[in-house]
N, C-alpha and C positions, 0 to 999 in steps of 0.2 A: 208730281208736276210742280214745278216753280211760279211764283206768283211772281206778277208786276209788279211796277211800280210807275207809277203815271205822275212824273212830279214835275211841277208850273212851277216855275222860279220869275217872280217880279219883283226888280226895283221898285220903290220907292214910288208914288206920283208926284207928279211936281209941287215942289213948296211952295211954302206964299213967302212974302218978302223979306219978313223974317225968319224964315228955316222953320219956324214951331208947328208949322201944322200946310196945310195946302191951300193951293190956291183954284182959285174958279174951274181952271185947265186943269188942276188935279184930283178934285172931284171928280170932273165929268172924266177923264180918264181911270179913275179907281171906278167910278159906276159900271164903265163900258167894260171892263174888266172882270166885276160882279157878276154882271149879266150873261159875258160870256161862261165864265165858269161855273154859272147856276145851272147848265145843260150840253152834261156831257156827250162827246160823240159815240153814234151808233153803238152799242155793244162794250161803251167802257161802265166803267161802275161811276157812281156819283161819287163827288168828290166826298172826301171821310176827313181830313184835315185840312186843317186852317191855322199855320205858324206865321209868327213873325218876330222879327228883330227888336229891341228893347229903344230903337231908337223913333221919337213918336212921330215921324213922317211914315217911318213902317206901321206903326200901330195905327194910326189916321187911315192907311190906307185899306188896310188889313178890316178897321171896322165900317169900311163904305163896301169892302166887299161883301163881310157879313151876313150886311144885308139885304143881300141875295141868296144869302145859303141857309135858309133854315135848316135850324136844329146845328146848325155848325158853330162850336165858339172857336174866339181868336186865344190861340196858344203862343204867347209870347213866351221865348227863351232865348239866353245868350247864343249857344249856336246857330242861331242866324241872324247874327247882327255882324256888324262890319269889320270883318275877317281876312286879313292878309293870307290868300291861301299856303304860302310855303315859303320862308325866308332861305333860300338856299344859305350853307356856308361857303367860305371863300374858297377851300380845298374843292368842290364841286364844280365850279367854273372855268371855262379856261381864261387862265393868266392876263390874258390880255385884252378880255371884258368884265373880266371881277370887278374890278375896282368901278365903272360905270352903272354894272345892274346891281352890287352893293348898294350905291350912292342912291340910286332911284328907290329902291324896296325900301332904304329908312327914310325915304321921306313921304311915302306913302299914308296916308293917314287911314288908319285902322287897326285894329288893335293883332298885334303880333303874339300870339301865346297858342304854340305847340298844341297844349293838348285841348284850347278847347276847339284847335281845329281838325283835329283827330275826333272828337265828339262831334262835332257837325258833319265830318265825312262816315260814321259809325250810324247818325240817326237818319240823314239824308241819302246816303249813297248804299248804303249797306243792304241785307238782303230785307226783305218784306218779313214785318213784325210778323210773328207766327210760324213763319220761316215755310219750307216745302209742304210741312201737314196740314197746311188752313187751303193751301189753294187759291185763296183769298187774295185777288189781284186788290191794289190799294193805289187811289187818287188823291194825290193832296195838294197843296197848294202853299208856296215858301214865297211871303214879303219880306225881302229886305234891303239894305242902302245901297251895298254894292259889290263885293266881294266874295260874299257866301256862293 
């Protein structure tokens, strides 16, 4: 039998005014966040991970959720930090909007690198750690900026 995967993907809570950390509203939204994910629905398993993005509005967020999750630590790694999902090349488009959804993907601000988005769709998207012999359906939970 194949296990789940039950995976919360959040952005980011709101900054404070300088970008470094959150603000009033982002607190109370990483708390209300917390709290929802501290009590899983009917029949799912508690949640088992807690990742986030290397970027510290992710990590801010990610430690207000925390703590709500006992026994859960925050697993920062680059694969879920701000990740252009897929830079198409030009041969892939048609002709006559290449040159526009070129122009848009480089100016997107995130970091463009193949494989470590191939790593982030291998550790997030991929089948459940343990694979078919655990059985072991798995809840976890991804903070990060925006792309992942």
């Amino acid at each position: 039998m194949s296990a789940t995967r039950y995976l919360y993907l959040a952005r980011h809570a709101e900054p404070d005014a300088d970008g470094s950390g959150l603000s009033a509203d982002g607190l109370r939204q990483a708390d209300a966040l917390g709290r929802r994910l501290s009590g899983p629905a009917p029949g799912a398993p508690a949640l088992e991970n807690l990742t986030c993005g290397p970027s510290p509005r992710a990590q801010a967020t990610a430690g207000v959720l925390a703590e709500h999750l006992p026994g859960i630590w925050v697993q920062v790694c680059e694969e879920a930090g701000d990740l252009v999902p897929y830079a198409p090349e030009r041969s892939e488009l048609p002709p006559e909007y290449a040159q526009g959804v070129l122009d848009f993907v480089r100016k997107v601000d995130g970091v463009h690198d193949p494989e470590l988005t191939r790593a982030c769709l291998e550790r997030f998207a991929g089948p459940v750690r343990g694979g078919r012999r655990s059985g072991h359906d798995q809840r976890e939970a991804v903070v990060t900026h925006a792309f992942t």
